[in-house]
C-alpha positions in Angstrom: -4.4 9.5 17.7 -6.1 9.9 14.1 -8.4 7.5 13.2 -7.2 6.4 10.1 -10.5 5.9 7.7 -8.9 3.7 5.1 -8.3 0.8 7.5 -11.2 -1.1 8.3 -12.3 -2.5 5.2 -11.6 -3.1 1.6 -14.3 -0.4 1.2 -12.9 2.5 3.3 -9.9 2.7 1.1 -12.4 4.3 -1.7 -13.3 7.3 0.8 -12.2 10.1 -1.3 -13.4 13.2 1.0 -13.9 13.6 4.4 -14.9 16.0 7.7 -12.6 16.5 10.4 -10.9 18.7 12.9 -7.4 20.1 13.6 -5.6 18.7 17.1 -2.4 20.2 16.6 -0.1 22.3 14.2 3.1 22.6 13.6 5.5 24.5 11.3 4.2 23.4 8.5 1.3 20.4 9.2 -1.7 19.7 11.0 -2.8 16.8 12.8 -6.5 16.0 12.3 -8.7 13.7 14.5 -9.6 11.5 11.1 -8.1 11.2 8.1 -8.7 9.4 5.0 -4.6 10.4 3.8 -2.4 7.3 3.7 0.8 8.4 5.5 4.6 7.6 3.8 5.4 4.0 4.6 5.8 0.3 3.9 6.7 1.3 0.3 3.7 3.4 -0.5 4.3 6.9 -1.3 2.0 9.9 0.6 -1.7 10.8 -0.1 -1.5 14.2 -1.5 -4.9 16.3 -2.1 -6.1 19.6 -0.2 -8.0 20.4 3.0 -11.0 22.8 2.0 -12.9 25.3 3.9 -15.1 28.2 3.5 -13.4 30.6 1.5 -10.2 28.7 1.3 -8.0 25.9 1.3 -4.4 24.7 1.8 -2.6 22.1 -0.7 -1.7 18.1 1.2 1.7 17.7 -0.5 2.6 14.9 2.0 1.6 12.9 5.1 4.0 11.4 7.5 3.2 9.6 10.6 6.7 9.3 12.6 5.3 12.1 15.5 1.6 11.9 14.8 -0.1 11.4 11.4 1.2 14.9 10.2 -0.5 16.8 6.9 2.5 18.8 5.1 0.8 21.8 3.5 2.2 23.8 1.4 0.3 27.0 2.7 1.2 28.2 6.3 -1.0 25.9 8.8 -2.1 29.2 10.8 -4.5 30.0 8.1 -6.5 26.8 8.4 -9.8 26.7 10.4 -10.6 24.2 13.3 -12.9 22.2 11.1 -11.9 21.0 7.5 -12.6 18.8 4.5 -10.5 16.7 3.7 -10.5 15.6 -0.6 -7.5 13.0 -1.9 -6.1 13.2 -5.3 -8.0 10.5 -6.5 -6.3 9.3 -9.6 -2.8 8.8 -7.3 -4.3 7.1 -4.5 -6.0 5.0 -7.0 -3.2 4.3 -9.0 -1.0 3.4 -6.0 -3.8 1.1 -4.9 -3.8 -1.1 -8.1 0.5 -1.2 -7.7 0.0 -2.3 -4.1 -2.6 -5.3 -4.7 -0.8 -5.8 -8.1 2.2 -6.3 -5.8 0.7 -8.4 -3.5 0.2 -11.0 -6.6 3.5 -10.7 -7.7 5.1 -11.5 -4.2 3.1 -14.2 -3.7 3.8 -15.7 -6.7 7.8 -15.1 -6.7 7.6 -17.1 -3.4 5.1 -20.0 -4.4 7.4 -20.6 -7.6 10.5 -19.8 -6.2 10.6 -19.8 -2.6 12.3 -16.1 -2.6 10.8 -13.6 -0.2 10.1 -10.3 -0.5 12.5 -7.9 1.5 11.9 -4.7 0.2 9.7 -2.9 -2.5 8.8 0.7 -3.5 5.5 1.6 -5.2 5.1 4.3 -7.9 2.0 5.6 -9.7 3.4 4.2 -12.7 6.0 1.3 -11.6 6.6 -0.8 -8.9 9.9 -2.2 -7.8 10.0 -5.7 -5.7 13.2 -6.6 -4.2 13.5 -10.6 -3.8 15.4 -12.9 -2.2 17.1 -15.8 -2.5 16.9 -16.0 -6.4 18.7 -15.6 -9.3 16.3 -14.6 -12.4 16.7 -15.8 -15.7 14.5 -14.4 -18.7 12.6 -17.7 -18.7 11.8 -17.4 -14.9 10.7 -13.5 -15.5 8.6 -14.7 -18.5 7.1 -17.5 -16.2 6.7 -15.0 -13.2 4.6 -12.3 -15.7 2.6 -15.3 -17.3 1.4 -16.6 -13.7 0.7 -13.5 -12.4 -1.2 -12.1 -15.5 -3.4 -15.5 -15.0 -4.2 -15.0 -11.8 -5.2 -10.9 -12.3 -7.3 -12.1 -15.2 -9.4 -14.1 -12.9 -10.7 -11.0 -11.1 -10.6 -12.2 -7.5 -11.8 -10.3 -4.6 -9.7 -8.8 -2.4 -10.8 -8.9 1.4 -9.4 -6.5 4.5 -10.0 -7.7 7.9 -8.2 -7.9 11.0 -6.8 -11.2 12.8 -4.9 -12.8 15.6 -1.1 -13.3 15.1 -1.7 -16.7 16.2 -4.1 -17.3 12.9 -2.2 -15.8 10.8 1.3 -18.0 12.1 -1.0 -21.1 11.7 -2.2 -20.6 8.1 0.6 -18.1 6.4 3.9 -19.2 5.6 5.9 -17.4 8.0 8.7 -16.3 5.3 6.0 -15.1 3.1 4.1 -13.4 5.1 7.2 -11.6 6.8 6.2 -12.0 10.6 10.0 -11.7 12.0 10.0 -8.5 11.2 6.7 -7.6 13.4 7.4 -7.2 17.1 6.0 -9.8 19.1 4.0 -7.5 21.1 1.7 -6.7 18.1 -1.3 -9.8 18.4 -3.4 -7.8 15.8 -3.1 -7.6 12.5 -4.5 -5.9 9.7 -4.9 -8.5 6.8 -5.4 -8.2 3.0 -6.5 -11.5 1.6 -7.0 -12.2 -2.4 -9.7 -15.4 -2.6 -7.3 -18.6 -2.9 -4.3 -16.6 -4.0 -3.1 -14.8 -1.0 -3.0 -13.7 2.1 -0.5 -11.1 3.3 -0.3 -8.6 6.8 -0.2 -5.3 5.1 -1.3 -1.5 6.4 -1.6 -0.1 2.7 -4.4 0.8 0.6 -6.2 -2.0 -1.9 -8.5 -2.6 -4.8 -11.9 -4.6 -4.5 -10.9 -7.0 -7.0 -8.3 -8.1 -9.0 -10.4 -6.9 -12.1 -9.7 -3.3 -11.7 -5.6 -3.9 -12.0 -5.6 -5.7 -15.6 -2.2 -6.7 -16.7 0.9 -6.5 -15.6 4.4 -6.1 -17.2 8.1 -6.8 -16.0 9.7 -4.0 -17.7 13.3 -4.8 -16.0 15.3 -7.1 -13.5 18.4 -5.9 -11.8 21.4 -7.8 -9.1 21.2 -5.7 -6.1 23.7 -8.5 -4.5 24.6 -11.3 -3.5 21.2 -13.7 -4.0 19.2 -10.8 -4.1 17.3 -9.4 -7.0 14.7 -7.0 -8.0 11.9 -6.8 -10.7 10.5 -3.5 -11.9 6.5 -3.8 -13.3 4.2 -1.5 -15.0 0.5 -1.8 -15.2 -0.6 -2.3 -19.3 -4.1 -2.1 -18.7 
């Protein structure tokens, strides 16, 4: 298992470097015993960034985790030493962690004002898309939805990691909102990204301290992806 040093706290996502050791290769990735990479998933692209060593390195150009947390290079793994250093490409992971808390606002506000839950979404560096459901946009609604959010980014809140009980989280979450049907029942544990008195969402991905380092959003688009279902395309402005 990789101990995954972006997890803990609102902190550890801004670890940009790191120490660690190869556990395993494979054809074309390692597997490290720590790593400060977010892996493809929950809508967030890959980490990318290199592992360094003395007198060489090897280019990150994805991490998956479906067999292991495994580090695609793009060099052949063979060349790289037992013990590495890890460095992200900051301005990506940064970017993506703005989109992702800037996404938790927008979710939660589609669903306080709406009632429409979020059932899919797909980060970018520079977009986001939120799919939503049941809704039916109108401009006015959009226009509403972008007003509210831009409100609440404006206030700067700070945004809190921490881990709690299923059972908490089932007693003071909406259920549709926070998504727990599609969490098996086994997991009791969750990982938890809270924004002060705006929300409170289970999430894995990587986040900002505070709402003051996203600025403003913009809905650049709205599309029908079906019946009762439809999805919102944002930008960050500032």
């Amino acid at each position: 298992m990789t101990e995954m040093l972006y997890m803990n706290d609102v902190e550890s996502n801004y670890v940009k470097e790191f120490d660690a050791r190869v556990v395993e290769r494979g054809f074309d990735f390692v597997v490290l015993d720590r790593s400060a990479f977010y892996p493809l998933g929950g809508g967030q692209p890959s980490d990318t960034g290199w592992l360094e060593w003395s007198g060489g390195k090897a280019e990150v150009k994805e991490v998956t985790k479906k067999e292991g947390v495994r580090h695609h290079l793009v060099q052949n793994p063979d060349i790289v030493p037992e013990v590495v250093h890890g460095v992200l490409n900051w301005d990506r992971r940064y970017a993506h962690m703005r989109m992702h808390t800037a996404q938790h606002i927008v979710s939660g506000v589609v669903y306080d004002m709406y009632k429409a839950r979020t059932v899919g979404n797909q980060l970018y560096h520079d977009r986001s898309r939120i799919d939503f459901a049941p809704v039916k946009f109108t401009d006015e609604m959009i226009a509403e939805v972008e007003s509210k959010c831009n409100e609440i980014l404006a206030t700067g809140a700070k945004v809190v990691i921490c881990t709690e009980s299923r059972s908490e989280i089932e007693k003071n979450v909406d259920a549709q909102r926070a998504n727990l049907d599609l969490l098996p029942k086994s997991v009791q544990e969750l990982r938890v990204v809270k924004v002060e008195q705006y929300d409170t969402c289970p999430c894995a991905g990587t986040h900002v301290r505070s709402l003051a380092e996203i600025g403003k959003i913009k809905i650049v688009k709205k599309e029908n992806k079906g019946k009762d279902r439809e999805r919102i395309t944002y930008e960050i402005v500032q």
